[in-house]
Each structure stands twice: as structure tokens, then as C-alpha cells.
C-alpha positions in Angstrom: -24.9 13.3 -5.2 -24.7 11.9 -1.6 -25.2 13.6 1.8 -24.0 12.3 5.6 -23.5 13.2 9.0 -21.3 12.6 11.1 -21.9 12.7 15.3 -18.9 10.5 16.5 -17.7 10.3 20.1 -14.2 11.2 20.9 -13.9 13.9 18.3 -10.5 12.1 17.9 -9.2 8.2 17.9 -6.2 5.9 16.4 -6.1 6.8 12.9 -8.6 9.1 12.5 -10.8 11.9 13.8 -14.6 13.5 12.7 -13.1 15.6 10.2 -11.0 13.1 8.4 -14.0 11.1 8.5 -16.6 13.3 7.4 -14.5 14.0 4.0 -13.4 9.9 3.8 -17.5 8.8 4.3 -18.8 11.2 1.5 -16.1 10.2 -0.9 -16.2 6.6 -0.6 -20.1 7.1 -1.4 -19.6 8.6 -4.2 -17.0 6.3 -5.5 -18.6 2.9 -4.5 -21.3 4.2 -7.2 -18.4 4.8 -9.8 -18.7 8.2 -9.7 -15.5 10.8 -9.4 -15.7 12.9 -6.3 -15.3 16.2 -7.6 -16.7 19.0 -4.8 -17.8 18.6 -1.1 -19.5 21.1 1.0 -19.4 21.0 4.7 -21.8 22.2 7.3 -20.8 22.4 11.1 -22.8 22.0 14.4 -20.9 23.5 17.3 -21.5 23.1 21.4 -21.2 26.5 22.9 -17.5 26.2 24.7 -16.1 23.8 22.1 -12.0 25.0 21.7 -10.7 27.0 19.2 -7.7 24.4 18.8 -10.2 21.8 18.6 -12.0 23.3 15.9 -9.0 24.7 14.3 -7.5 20.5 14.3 -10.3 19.1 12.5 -10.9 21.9 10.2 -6.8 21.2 9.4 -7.8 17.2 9.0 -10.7 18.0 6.4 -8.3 20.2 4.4 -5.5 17.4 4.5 -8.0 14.5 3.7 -9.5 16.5 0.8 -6.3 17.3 -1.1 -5.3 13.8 -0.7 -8.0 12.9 -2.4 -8.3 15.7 -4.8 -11.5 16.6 -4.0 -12.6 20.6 -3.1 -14.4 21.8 -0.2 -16.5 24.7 -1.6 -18.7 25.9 0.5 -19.9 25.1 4.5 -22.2 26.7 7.2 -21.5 26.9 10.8 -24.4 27.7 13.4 -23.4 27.6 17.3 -26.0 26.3 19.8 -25.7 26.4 23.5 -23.8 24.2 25.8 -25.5 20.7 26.4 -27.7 21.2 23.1 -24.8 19.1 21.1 -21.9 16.8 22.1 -19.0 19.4 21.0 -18.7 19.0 17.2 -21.1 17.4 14.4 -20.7 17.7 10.9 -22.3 17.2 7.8 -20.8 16.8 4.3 -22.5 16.6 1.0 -20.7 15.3 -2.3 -20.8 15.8 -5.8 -19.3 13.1 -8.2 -19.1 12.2 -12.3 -20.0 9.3 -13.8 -18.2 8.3 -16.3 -19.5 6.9 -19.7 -18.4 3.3 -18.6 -20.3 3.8 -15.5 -23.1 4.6 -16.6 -23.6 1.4 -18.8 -25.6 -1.2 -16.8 -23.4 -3.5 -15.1 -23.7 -7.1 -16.0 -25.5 -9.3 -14.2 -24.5 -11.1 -10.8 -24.4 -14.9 -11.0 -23.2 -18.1 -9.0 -19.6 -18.2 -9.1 -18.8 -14.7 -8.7 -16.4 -13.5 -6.0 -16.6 -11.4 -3.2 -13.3 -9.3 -2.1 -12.3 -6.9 0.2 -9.5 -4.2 0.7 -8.0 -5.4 3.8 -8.7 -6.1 7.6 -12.1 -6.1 9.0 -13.8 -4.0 12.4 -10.9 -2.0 12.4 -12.7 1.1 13.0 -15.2 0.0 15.8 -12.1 -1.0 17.8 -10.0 2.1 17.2 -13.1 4.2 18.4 -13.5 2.2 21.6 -10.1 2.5 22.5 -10.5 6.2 22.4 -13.5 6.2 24.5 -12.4 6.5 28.3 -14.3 4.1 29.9 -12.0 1.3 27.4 -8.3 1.4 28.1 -7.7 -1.7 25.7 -3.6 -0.7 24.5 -4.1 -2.0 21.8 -2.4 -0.3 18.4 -5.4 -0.7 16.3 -6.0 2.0 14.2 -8.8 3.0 12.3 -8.8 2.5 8.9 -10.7 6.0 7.5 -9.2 6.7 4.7 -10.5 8.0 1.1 -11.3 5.3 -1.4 -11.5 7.2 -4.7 -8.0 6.6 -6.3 -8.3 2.5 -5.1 -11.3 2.5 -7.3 -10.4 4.1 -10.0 -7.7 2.3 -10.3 -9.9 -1.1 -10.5 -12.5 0.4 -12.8 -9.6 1.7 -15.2 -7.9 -1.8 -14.9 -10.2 -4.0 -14.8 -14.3 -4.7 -16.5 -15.0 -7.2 -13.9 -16.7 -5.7 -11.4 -20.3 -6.1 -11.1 -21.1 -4.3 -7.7 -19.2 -1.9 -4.7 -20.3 -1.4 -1.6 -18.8 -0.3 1.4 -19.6 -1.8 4.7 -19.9 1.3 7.3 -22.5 0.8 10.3 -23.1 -2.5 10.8 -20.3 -4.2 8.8 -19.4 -7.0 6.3 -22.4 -9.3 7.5 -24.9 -6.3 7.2 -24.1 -4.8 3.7 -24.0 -8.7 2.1 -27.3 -8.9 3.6 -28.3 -6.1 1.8 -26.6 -7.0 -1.4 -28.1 -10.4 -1.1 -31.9 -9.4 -0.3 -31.7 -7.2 -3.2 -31.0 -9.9 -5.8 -31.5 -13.4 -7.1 -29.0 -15.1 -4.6 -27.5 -16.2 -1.9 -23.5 -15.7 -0.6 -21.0 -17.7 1.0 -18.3 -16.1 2.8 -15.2 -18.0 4.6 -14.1 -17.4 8.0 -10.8 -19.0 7.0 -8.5 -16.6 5.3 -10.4 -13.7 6.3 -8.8 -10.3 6.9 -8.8 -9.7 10.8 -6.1 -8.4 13.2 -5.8 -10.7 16.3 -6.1 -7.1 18.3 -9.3 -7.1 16.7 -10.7 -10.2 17.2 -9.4 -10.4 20.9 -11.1 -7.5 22.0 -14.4 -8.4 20.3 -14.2 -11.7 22.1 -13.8 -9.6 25.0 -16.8 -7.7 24.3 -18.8 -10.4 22.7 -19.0 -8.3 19.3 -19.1 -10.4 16.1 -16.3 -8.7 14.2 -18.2 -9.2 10.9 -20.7 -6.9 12.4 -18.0 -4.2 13.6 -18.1 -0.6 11.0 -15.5 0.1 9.0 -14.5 3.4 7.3 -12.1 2.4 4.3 -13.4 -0.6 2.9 -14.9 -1.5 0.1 -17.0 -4.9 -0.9 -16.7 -6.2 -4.2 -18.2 -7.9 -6.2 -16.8 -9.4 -9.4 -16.7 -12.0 -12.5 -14.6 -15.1 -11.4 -12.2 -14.8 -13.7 -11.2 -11.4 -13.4 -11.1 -11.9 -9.4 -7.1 -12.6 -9.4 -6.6 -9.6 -11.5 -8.6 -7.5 -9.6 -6.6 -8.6 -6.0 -3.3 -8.0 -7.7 -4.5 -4.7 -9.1 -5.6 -3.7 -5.6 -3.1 -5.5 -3.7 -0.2 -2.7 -5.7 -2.1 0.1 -3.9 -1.5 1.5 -0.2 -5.3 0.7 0.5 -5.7 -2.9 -0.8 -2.4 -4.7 0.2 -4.4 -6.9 2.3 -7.2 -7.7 -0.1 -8.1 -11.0 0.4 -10.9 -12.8 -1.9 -13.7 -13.6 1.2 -16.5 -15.6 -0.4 -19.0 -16.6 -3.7 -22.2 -15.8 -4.6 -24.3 -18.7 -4.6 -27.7 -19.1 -6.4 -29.6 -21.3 -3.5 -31.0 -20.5 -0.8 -31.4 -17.0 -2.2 -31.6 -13.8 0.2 -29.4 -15.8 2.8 -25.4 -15.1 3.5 -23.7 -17.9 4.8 -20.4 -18.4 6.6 -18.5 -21.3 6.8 -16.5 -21.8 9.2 -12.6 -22.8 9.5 -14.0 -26.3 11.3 -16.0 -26.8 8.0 -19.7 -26.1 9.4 -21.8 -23.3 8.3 -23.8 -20.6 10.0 -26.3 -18.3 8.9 -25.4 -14.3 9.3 -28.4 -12.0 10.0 -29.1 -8.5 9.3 -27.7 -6.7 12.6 -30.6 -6.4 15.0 -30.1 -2.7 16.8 -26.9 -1.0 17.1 -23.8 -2.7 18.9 -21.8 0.6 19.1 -23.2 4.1 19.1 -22.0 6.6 17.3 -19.1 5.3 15.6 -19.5 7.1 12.7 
């Protein structure tokens, strides 16, 4: 069982909007537990004035997202409150999944030498949100990348009985969630800035900005972490799906200095990667 909400500003952006999003966040939680989104409920927060077409859009979007994903929205609530009390639209979405039997056995434990993948380009979504915002007129063609993740996953549990740990790296990006991952357990990670999944739209903007893209969210990606010698399986086996063609392996687990992630850089030097301190962009998801 998982529960989010969702406050994003515009209500609509390249590749995405808060609907699609709201049904794409609670699946993908459910599934980077290996569990099998089965039911969704979905309550609304709506600013006095907000359009019917609007509201009518989005409500289309959640449908859409949902039966891609073959997952059922079964119940909701809607309360109205008066102009200026909310920003036009927030939603929440709760999530029921199944474990399956192979899920629920304990995974096997994380050592040095395992590798760390993900589905394709990084910041993707931070971008695509600014560019909606009008104070940003970037033209750029970056789209968000909100998408469902249960069938990818599936796919790589039902393939594959390398994979040790999924998470996937919303607010505050790749660099925050392997912080997470690493303060959690017995060991450090490397990660490789050669090789890694960006789009030059991407990282051009967030030089603009002065955003480290490893920081930027993203809404349908998902870290894992596997044995090393299933990691070649597992990027071909994602690689054959519409969501992983770009899956790229990004780094190893290493077992000193534990707690730390580490990048190392195309020039061959190596920088530590922090836990994000505050928020670089508000209310992107």
C-alpha cells in the first residue's frame, strides 16, 4: 500500500500532466517494491473557478494512464475550496499492489561488484516542467518522461533473479536516492559520468541554470541494483521494452568508504555526491 500527492505547477508540460502523473507516481511505488499495482483511488483538491475542460483533460489523462497500465481507479473524493485557497488542481492517489511469492523472499544481499542501472536519460522531467513554466521559454523538445513502470518491471523480475534492490529516483534525483540506498547499507557506490544517460537539451539548460542534472527528478525511472553477472541480461531484457531502450549500466557498489556515493568523472578524477541540501525546483512533482 502506498499513498502520494501531487501539487505540480503548470497543471500541464511536454510529456505529461498532474493526472498522468498522479497514476504513473503511485504505480511506480508500488512496483519498485515488487508488488503488482492492482487498484488506485483518487482524491481531488479543486480552486473555486478551475475549468470544466481542465478538469475534464486530466480526469481523461488518469483514465488513459490507468488502462495502460492495467490498473483500476475505484474510488475518489472531490471537495472544492475557494479561490486563492489552492493553486487550481491537487490530487492525491493511493495504491494497492500484490506481492508475489518470489517477492516476498528476502532478497540477497548487496555486495562489491554489483551494478547499478537505469532505464534511460536522466532530469528529463525537471526540464520538461520548467519549460512549461512561463517565466522559462527554453524551446527545447524535452519531454517528460512520466510514464508507468509496472510492465518494465515485471518483465525483469519474471526474466531475470538478479536484482537485489529498485528504487526510483523522483524529488531530488539519481545522486539523492543512491544516497539513500548507500546510507542504508554496508557500502559505498561508484557511479560514472562517462556513458551516462543525459540529453544534451538536458544538460545545456542545467548548465544554464546551474542545476546538477544528477540532482534533477524524474518520473519514469527506475534504479537498479543487481548481481554482476546478471547485469548484461538484465540491460538486454530492458533494453527490448519501450521504457528501457536507453538503459545504460551507471556505476558499482563498492565496499569502502561506506555511506559515500562517488562519481568519477570522464577526466578520470572523482567527486563526492551529497544528499540534496533543500529543494532546487518546487513543485515538480
Amino acid at each position: 500500500f502506498t499513498t502520494d500527492s501531487y501539487v505540480i505547477r503548470p497543471l500541464f508540460f511536454p510529456g505529461g500532466d498532474i493526472g498522468k502523473l498522479a497514476v504513473s507516481g503511485t504505480i511506480n511505488d508500488l512496483a519498485v517494491m515488487g508488488a503488482k499495482p492492482i487498484f488506485l483511488s483518487c482524491s481531488l483538491i479543486i480552486e473555486e473557478g478551475l475549468s470544466l475542460s481542465i478538469l475534464k483533460r486530466v480526469i481523461s489523462s488518469m483514465r488513459q494512464t490507468a488502462d495502460d497500465a492495467g490498473v483500476e481507479i475505484i474510488t475518489g473524493d472531490t471537495k472544492v475550496v475557494e479561490h486563492g485557497s489552492a493553486d487550481e488542481l491537487f490530487i492525491n492517489t493511493s495504491g494497492i499492489g500484490l506481492l508475489s511469492a518470489k517477492s516476498k523472499n528476502p532478497s540477497p544481499r548487496i555486495k562489491a561488484g554489483d551494478k547499478i542501472i537505469i532505464n534511460g536519460s536522466i532530469g528529463d522531467h525537471s526540464i520538461a516542467t520548467l519549460s512549461g513554466r512561463e517565466e522559462f521559454d527554453f524551446r527545447t523538445q524535452v519531454k517528460s518522461d512520466c510514464a508507468p513502470l509496472n510492465d518494465l518491471i515485471e518483465r525483469v523480475l519474471s526474466q531475470s533473479s538478479g536484482v537485489k534492490l529498485m528504487r526510483d529516483p523522483t524529488r531530488g534525483g539519481v545522486a539523492t536516492i543512491l544516497n539513500e540506498i548507500a546510507m542504508e547499507q554496508e557500502f559505498g557506490i561508484e557511479i560514472w559520468e562517462e556513458g551516462m544517460p543525459f540529453k544534451q537539451e538536458t544538460i545545456a539548460i542545467s548548465e544554464m541554470l546551474g542545476f546538477d542534472p544528477l540532482y534533477l527528478a524524474n518520473e519514469g525511472k527506475v534504479i537498479f541494483i543487481v548481481e554482476d553477472e546478471e547485469a548484461k541480461k538484465i540491460i538486454k531484457i530492458l533494453r527490448s521494452h519501450p521504457l528501457g531502450k536507453q538503459s545504460e549500466i551507471i556505476g558499482r557498489v563498492i565496499l569502502e568508504p561506506r555511506g559515500k556515493v562517488y562519481l568519477r568523472t570522464c577526466i578520470g578524477t572523482t567527486r563526492v555526491l551529497d544528499m540534496l541540501s533543500g529543494d532546487q525546483l518546487p513543485r515538480i512533482c
